[in-house]
ZANU-37532 format. One line per 10 residues: number of its first residue (from 0); for each residue x, y, z of C-alpha. Coordinates in steps of 0.25 Angstrom, whole numbers, padded with zeros to 4 digits. Layout:
NUM	X,Y,Z | ... $
//
This chain:
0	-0013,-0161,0514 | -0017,-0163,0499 | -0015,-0150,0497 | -0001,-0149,0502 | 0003,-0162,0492 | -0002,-0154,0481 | 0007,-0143,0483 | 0019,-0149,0486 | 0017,-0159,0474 | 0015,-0145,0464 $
10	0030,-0142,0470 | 0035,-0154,0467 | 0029,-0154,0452 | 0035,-0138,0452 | 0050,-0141,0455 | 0050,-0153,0448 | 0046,-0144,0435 | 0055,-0134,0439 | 0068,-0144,0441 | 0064,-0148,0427 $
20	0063,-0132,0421 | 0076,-0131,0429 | 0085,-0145,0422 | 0080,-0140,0409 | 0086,-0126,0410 | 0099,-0132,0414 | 0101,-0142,0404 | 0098,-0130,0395 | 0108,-0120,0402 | 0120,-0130,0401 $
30	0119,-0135,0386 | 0130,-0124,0380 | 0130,-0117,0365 | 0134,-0122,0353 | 0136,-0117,0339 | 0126,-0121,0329 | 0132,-0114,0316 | 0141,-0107,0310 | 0142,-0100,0296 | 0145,-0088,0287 $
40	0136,-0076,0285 | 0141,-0074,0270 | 0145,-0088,0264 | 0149,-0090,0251 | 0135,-0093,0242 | 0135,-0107,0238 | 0149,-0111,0245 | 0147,-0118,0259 | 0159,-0112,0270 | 0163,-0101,0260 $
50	0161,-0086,0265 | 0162,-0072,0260 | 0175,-0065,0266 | 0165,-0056,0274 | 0158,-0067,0280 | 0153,-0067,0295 | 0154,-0080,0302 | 0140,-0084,0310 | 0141,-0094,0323 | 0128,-0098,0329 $
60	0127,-0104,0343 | 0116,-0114,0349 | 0111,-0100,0358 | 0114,-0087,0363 | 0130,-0088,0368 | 0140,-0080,0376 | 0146,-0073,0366 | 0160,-0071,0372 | 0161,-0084,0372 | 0160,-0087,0359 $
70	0169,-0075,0354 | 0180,-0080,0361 | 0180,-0094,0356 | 0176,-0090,0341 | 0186,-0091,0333 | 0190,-0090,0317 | 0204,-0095,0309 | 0210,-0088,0301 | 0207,-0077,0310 | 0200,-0066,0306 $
80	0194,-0053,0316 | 0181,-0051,0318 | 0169,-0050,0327 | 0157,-0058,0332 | 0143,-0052,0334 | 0130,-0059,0340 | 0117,-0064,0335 | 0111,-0070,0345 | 0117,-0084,0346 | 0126,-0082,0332 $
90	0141,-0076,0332 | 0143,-0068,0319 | 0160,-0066,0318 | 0162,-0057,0306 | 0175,-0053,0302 | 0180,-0040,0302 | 0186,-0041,0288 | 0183,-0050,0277 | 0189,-0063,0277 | 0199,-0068,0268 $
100	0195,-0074,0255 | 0196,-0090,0252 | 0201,-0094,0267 | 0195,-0103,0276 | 0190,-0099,0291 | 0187,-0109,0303 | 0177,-0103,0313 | 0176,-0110,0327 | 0170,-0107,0341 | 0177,-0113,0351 $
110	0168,-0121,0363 | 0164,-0114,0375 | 0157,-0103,0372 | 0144,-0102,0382 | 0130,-0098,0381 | 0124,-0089,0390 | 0120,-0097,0399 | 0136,-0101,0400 | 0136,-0113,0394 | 0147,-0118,0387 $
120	0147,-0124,0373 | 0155,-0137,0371 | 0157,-0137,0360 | 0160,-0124,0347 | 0161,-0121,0332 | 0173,-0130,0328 | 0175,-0125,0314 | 0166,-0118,0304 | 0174,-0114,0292 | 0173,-0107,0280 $
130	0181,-0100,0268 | 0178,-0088,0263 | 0176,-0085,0248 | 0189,-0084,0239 | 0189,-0074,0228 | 0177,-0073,0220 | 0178,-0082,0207 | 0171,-0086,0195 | 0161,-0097,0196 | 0154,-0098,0183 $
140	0155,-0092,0169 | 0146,-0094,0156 | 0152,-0098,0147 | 0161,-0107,0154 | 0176,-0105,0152 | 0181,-0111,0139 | 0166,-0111,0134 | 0167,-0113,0119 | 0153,-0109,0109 | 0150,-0097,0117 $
150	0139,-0091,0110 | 0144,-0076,0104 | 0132,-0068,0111 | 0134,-0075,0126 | 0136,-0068,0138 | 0147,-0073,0150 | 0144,-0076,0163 | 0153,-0074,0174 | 0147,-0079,0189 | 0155,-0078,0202 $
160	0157,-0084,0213 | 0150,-0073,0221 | 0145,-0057,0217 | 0157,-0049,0211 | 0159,-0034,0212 | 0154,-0033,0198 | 0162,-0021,0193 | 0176,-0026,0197 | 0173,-0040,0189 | 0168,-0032,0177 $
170	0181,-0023,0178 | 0188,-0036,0179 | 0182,-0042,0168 | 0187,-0045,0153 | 0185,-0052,0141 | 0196,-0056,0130 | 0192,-0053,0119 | 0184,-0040,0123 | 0171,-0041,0121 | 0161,-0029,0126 $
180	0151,-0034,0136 | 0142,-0031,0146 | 0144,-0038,0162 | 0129,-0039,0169 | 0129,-0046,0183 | 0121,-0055,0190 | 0125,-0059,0205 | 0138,-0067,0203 | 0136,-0069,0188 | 0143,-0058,0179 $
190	0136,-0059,0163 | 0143,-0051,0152 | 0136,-0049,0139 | 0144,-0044,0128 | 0139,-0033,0119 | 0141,-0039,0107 | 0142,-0055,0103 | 0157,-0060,0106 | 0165,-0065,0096 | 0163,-0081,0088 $
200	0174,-0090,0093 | 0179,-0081,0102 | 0188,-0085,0115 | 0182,-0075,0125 | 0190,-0073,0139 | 0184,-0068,0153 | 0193,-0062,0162 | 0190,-0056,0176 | 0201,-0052,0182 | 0205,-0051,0196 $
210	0198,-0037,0200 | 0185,-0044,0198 | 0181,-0044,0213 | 0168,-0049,0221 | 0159,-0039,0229 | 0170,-0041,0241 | 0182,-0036,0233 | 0189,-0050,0232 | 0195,-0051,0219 | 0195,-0064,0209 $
220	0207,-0073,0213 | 0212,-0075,0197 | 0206,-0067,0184 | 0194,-0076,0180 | 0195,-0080,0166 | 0184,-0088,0157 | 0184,-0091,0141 | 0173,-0095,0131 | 0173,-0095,0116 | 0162,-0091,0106 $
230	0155,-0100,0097 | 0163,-0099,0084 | 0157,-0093,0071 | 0156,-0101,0058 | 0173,-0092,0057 | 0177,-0085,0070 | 0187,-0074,0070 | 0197,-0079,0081 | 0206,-0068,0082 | 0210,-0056,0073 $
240	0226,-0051,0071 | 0227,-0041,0075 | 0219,-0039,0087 | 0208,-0030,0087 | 0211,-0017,0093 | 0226,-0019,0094 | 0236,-0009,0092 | 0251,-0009,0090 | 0250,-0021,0079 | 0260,-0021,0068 $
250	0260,-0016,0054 | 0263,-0030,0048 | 0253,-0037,0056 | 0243,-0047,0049 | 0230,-0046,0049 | 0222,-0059,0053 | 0208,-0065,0058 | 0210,-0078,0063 | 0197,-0086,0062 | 0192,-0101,0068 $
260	0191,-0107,0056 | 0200,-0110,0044 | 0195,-0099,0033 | 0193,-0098,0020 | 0202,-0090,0011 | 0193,-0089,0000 | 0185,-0079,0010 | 0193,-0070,0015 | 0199,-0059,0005 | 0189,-0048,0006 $
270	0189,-0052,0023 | 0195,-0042,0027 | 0195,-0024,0027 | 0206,-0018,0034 | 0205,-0003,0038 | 0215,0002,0033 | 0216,-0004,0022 | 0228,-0014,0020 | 0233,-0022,0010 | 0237,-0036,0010 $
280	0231,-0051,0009 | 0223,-0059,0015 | 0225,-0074,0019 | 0221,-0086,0026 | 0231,-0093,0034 | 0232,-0100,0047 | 0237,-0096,0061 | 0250,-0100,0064 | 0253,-0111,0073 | 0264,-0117,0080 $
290	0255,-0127,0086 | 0256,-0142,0080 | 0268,-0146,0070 | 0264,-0148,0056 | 0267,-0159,0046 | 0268,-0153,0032 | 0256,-0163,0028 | 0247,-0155,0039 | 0235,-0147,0035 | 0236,-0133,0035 $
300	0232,-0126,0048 | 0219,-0119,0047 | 0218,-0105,0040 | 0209,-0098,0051 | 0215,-0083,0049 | 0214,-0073,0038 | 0226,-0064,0037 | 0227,-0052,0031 | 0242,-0048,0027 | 0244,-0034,0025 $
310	0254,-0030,0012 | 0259,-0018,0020 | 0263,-0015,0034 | 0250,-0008,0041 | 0251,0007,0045 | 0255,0008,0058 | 0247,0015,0069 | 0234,0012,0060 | 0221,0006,0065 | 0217,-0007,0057 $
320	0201,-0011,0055 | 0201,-0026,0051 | 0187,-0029,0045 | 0183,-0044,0042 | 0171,-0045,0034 | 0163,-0058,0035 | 0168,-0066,0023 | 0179,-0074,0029 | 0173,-0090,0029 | 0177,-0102,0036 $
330	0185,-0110,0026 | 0174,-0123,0021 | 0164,-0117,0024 | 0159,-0103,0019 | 0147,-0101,0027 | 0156,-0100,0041 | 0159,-0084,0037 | 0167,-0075,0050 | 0160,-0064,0053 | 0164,-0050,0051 $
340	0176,-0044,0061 | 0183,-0030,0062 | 0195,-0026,0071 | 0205,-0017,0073 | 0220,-0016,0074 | 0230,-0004,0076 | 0246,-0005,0071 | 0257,0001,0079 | 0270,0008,0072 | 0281,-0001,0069 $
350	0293,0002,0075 | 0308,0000,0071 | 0315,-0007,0083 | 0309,-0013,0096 | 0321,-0007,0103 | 0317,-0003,0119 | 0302,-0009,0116 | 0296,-0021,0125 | 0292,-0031,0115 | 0279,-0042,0121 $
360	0272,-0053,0116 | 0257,-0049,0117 | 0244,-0054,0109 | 0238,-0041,0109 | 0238,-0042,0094 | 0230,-0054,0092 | 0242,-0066,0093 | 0255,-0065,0102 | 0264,-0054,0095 | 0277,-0046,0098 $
370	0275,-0033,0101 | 0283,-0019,0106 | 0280,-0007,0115 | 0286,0003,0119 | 0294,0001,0135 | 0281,0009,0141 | 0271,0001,0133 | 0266,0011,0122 | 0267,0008,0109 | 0265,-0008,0109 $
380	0267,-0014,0093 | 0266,-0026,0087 | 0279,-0033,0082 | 0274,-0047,0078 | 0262,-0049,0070 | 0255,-0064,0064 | 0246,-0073,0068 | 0254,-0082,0079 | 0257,-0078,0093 | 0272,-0074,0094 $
390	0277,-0085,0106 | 0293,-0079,0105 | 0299,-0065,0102 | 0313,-0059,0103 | 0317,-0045,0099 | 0329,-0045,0092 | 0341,-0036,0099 | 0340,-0024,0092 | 0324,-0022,0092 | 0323,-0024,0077 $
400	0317,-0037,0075 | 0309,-0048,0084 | 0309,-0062,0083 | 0296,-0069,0085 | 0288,-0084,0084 | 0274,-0084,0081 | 0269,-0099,0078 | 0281,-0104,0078 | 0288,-0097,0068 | 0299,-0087,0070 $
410	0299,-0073,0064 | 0309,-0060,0065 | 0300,-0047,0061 | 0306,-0033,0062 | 0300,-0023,0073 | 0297,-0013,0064 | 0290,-0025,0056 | 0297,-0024,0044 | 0300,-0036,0043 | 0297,-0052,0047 $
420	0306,-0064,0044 | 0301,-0080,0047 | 0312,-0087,0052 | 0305,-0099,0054 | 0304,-0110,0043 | 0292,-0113,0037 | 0286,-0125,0047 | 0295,-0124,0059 | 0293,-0118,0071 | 0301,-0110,0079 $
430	0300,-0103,0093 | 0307,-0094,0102 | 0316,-0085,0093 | 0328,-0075,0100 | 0337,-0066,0093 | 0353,-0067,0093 | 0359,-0058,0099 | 0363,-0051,0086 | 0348,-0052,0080 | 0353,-0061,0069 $
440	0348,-0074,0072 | 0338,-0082,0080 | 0337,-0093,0091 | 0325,-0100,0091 | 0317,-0115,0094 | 0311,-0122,0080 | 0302,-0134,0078 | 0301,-0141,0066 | 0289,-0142,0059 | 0285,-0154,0064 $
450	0286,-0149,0077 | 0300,-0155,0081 | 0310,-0147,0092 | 0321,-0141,0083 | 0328,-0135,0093 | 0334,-0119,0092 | 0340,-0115,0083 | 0346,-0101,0078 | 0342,-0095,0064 | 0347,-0083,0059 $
460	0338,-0072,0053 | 0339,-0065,0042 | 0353,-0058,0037 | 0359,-0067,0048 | 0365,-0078,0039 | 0368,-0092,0045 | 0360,-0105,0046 | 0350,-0106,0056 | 0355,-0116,0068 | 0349,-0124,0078 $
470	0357,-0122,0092 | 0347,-0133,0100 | 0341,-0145,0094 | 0328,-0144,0102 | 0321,-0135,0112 | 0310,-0128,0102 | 0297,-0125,0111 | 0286,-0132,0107 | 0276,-0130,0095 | 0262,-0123,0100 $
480	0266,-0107,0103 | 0254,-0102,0097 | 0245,-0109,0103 | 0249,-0103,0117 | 0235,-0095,0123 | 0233,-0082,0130 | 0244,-0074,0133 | 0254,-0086,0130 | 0259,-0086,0145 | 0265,-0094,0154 $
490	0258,-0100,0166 | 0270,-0094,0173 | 0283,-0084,0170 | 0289,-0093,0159 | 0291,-0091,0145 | 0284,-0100,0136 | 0292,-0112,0127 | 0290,-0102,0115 | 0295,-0089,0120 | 0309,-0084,0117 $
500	0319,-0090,0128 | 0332,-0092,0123 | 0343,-0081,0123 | 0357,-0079,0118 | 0370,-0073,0124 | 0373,-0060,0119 | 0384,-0065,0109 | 0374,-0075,0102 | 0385,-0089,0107 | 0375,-0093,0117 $
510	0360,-0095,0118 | 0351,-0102,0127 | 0338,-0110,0123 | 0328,-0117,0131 | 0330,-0132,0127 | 0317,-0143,0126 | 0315,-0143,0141 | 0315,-0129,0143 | 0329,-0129,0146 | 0339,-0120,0143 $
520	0350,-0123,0134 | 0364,-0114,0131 | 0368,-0115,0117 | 0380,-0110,0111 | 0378,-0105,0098 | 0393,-0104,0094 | 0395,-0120,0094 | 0395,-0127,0082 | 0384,-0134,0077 | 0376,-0140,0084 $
530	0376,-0129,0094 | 0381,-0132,0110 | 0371,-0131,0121 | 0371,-0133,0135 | 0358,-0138,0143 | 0353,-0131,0155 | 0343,-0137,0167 | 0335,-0123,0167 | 0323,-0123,0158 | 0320,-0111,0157 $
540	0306,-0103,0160 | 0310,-0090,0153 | 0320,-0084,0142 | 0334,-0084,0142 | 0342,-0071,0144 | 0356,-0069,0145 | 0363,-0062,0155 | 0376,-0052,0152 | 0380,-0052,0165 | 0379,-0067,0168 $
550	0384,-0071,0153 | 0372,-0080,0156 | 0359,-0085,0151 | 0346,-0080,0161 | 0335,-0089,0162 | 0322,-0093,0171 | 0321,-0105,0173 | 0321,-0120,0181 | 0331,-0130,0184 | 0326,-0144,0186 $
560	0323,-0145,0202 | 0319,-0131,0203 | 0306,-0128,0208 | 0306,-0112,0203 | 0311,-0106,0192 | 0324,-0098,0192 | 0335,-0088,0186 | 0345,-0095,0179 | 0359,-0092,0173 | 0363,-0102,0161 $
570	0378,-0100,0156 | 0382,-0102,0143 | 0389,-0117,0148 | 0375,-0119,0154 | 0378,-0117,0168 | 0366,-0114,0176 | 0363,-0104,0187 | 0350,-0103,0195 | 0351,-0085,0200 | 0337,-0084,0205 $
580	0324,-0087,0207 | 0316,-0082,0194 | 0305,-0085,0184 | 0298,-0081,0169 | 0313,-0075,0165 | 0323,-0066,0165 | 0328,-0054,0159 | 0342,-0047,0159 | 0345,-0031,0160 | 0356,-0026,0152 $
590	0361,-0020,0165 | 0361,-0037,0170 | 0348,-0036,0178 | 0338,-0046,0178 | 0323,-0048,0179 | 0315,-0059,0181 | 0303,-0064,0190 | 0302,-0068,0201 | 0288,-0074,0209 | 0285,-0066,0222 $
600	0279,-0069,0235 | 0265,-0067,0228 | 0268,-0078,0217 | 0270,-0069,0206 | 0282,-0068,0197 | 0289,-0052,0196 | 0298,-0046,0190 | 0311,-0045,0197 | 0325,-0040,0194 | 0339,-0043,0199 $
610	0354,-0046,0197 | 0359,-0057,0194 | 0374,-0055,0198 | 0369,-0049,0213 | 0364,-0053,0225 | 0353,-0043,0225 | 0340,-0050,0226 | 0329,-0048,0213 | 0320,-0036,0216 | 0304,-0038,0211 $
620	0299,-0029,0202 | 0284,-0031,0201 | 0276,-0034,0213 | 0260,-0038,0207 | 0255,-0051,0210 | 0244,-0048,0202 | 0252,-0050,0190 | 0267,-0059,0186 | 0276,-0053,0178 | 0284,-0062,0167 $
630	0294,-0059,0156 | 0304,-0046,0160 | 0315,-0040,0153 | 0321,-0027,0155 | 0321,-0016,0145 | 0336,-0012,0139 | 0341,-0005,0149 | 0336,-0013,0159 | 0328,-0003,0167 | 0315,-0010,0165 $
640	0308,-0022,0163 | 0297,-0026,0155 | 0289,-0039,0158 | 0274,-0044,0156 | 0265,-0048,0168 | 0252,-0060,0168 | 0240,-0062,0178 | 0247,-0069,0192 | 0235,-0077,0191 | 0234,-0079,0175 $
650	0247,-0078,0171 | 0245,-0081,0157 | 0239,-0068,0155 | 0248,-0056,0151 | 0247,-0043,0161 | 0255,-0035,0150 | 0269,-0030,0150 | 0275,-0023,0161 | 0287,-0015,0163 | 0297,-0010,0177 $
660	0308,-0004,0179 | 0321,-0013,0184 | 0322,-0004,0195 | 0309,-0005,0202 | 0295,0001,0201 | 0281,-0001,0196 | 0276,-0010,0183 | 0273,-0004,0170 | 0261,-0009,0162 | 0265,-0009,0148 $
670	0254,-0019,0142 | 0243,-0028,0146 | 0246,-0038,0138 | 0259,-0047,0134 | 0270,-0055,0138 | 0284,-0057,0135 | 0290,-0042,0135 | 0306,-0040,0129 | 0312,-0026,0129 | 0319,-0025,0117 $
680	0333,-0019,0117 $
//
């Protein structure tokens, strides 16, 4: 009997070990998977949830799972194709092309998936989501934009938000003024070290362009642009006059060397060797400037620029060395000496008339000037020359002559540059000039010397007889054209304050002006004094042109209440008439046809062309959203029109000059620089 207990006492101890082996296993079987994490398998260094566009996305799971079941209920917004591979308890999904750039993705698994013992998760991945990187950018630069004191021998650093295709950026890459350097790289971080020590008191400007593109091929979203300026010397050259390098300039030019400091005259008259040999005088004067009125008790501005003045016009089609020896010293105090300096300049060949020539602003030469080209673009030459930016030009109807301000005064010079008249009065300041329709007289805006509006006025040139007259008491932009930077553009496609915008009919009755608000005014000029004129609600954004066909005055421009800018039609009584939507300005074809711009569906303004008098709809000329155009007008017979185009995504720098035919077909390139073109009758 003992023997029997025992036995049946080992059973009992053996099931109740088994019943125990057996609940765990069942409590195991029925506890069902779960994801444990989720993430990227290339993130973004440094930036938490941001991923590279060719990113896998990684799920882990709590243990090995039925794979089906977690396919079907993966799921990814926006939507993108792709695959999902094993490893072990992970699912990898890659894509099977690279994600967008800068856009957000939510990743989710739905509940219910099993493990393999078929148990069913309760619960999934609600939402992991991560945006992948935008376009590569620039984090860091040394010096710091805007850096001031830069020391002449350092070297500028460039770091990336992540590694770049090296060659592309280099390609990309400029610096204003040139400078030869060398570009070394280290990761992220591009160095460039310049052959040579860089200029004292010197603004140097960085561009990389949009070509410049990561190791992936995505571009920069805008050209990337940083500034620094050089520690100053005891006398820093500023700028020469001309430019070094520059060809084209004119015969009558002067030749100058602006400096940072006031100088002394007593220093300067064995400055300077010119080869060839030139005669004339040298002289200390100061820059012109527009900026501030000045009482006559003022102090005079300071003489920073040494100008040499040739006695005779220069040979043309010569090449010009300009050597500065270092003797020029800083006025009070000698020991400040400039250093030595050599450039070079070439003239072009004067010509008699700028009949069937595209006249531009450009400051190619140094400062903002007038100059001519040929309609294919050879042959570019300087019309304007002095030390002030020219903010205005007309041409006068028959080619001869051009009307221009600089500083706030007003000159006429002949093409050829023969001659050049001041019709401005010593002190006042005027803007803005157009010819009369027989090239006799002027309209243009005047300050007074002390600054005040004096309104427009009409002054006869020279030969013409008559006293001068003011049509409109006030509307004069005001003071401050040359101090406008850069290219002198626009933020948008209209014309500055200074620039030329009033016109006159073809009989020389009527004209049109903007008034003080930037509205337009209709003056008729055959009234006694004071001259009658009609107010206008437009302001308007470009010039005044008038049209034959319309016996009308064309403008771009607002009415109060408008949220975009249009095409209008000003009668001589003033009447208004919006025609179409349009922006920058307007130009007439001697055939009636008109051009203007108009902004696509890709944001960008283009040329377009159209009728007036039809119901034909506008047809677009230009189609690169890369670049905007501004400024057209057509060439005499109306077959082409020339017009200048900035950065879409810096539209204050020029792209150059740019023609097309009126019919259709592909862009011309004329120049790289510029703004403003006008084909001259």
């Amino acid at each position: 009997m003992p023997r029997r207990v025992v036995s049946v006492g080992s059973i009992l101890l053996a099931l109740i070990a088994l019943a125990v082996v057996l609940l765990n296993a069942t409590l195991v079987d029925r506890r069902g998977p779960a994801v444990t994490a989720a993430g990227l398998s290339a993130p973004v260094e440094g930036q938490e949830g941001v991923a590279q566009t060719l990113t896998a996305i990684d799920i882990q799971f709590s243990e090995p799972v039925r794979t089906t079941t977690v396919e079907r209920r993966f799921r990814i917004e926006p939507r993108v194709d792709g695959s999902i591979t094993w490893d072990g308890s992970t699912a990898i999904f890659t894509p099977s092309e690279r994600l967008p750039q800068d856009t957000e993705f939510r990743v989710s698994v739905e509940p219910g998936f099993e493990d393999l013992a078929g148990n069913v998760a309760q619960s999934g991945l609600e939402a992991f989501t991560f945006r992948t990187i935008g376009p590569p950018a620039v984090v860091e630069t040394a010096p710091t934009d805007g850096a001031e004191g830069v020391t002449v021998d350092s070297t500028v650093t460039i770091t990336f938000d992540r590694v770049m295709d090296t060659d592309a950026v280099e390609r990309a890459l400029s610096i204003e003024p040139a400078a030869a350097m060398q570009p070394t790289w280290s990761g992220r971080t591009l160095t460039l070290a310049f052959d040579s020590p860089l200029l004292f008191g010197m603004t140097y400007t960085v561009t990389i362009q949009t070509a410049a593109s990561d190791t992936d091929g995505s571009p920069l979203r805008a050209p990337f642009r940083t500034a620094f300026t050089t520690v100053k010397a005891g006398l820093a050259i500023v700028e020469t006059l001309p430019a070094d390098g520059v060809a084209g300039i004119n015969v009558r030019t002067p030749i100058a060397i602006v400096f940072d400091h006031p100088i002394d005259p007593g220093s300067i008259d064995d400055a300077l060797t010119i080869t060839p040999s030139v005669d004339g005088g040298v002289r200390v004067v100061a820059l012109p400037d527009d900026t501030l009125a000045r009482a006559p008790d003022d102090p005079e501005p300071p003489r920073t620029v040494l100008l040499f003045e040739p006695a005779n016009p220069l040979a043309p089609s010569t090449t010009y060395t300009v050597e500065l020896d270092p003797v020029v010293t800083r006025e009070g105090d000698p020991e400040q000496v400039a250093t030595d300096w050599t450039w070079t300049f070439t003239t072009g060949s004067p010509t008699s008339s700028a009949h069937n020539h595209i006249a531009w602003l450009t400051d190619r030469s140094g400062v903002h000037d007038v100059w001519i080209m040929n309609p294919d673009g050879s042959a570019p030459r300087q019309l304007t020359s002095g030390l002030a930016s020219v903010s205005a030009f007309d041409l006068a109807p028959d080619g001869a002559r051009v009307a221009y301000a600089s500083g706030g005064v007003v000159r006429t010079t002949a093409v050829d540059g023969s001659s050049t008249a001041v019709v401005t009065a010593e002190g006042r300041f005027e803007y803005a000039p157009r010819f009369s329709p027989d090239g006799r007289r002027l309209l243009l805006a005047r300050r007074e010397p002390d600054g005040t509006d004096a309104g427009w006025w009409i002054v006869p040139l020279d030969g013409a007889g008559g006293p001068e007259r003011q049509v409109l008491p006030v509307g004069a932009p005001p003071l401050g054209s040359s101090a406008r930077p850069g290219d002198g553009l626009e933020p948008d496609a209209r014309f500055p304050v200074w620039a030329t915008r009033a016109a006159w009919d073809p009989t020389g009755r009527w004209a049109a002006v903007p008034a003080p608000d930037g509205t337009v005014a209709v003056i008729d000029l055959d009234a006694a004094d004071p001259a009658t004129s009609v107010a206008t609600a437009v302001a308007a954004g470009g010039p005044l042109v008038w049209s034959p066909d319309l016996s009308r005055f064309l403008v771009v421009g607002r009415e109060p209440g408008r949220a975009a800018d249009g095409l209008y039609a000003i009668g001589t009584d003033g009447t208004v008439e919006r025609r179409v939507d349009a922006e920058g300005s307007v130009a007439v074809s001697i055939e009636g046809a008109v051009a203007y711009l108009l902004r696509a569906t890709d944001g960008v303004t283009h040329v377009a062309i159209g009728s007036l008098g039809g119901s034909s709809p506008a047809r677009e000329l230009t189609s690169d959203g890369q670049m905007a155009d501004r400024w057209p007008a057509f060439s005499p017979d109306g077959a082409t029109i020339v017009f200048g185009r900035v950065e879409a995504d810096d539209p204050r720098a020029s792209r150059g000059i740019w023609t097309v035919e009126s019919r259709g077909g592909p862009p011309v390139a004329l120049t790289t620089d510029g703004a403003y073109p006008r084909w001259v009758p």
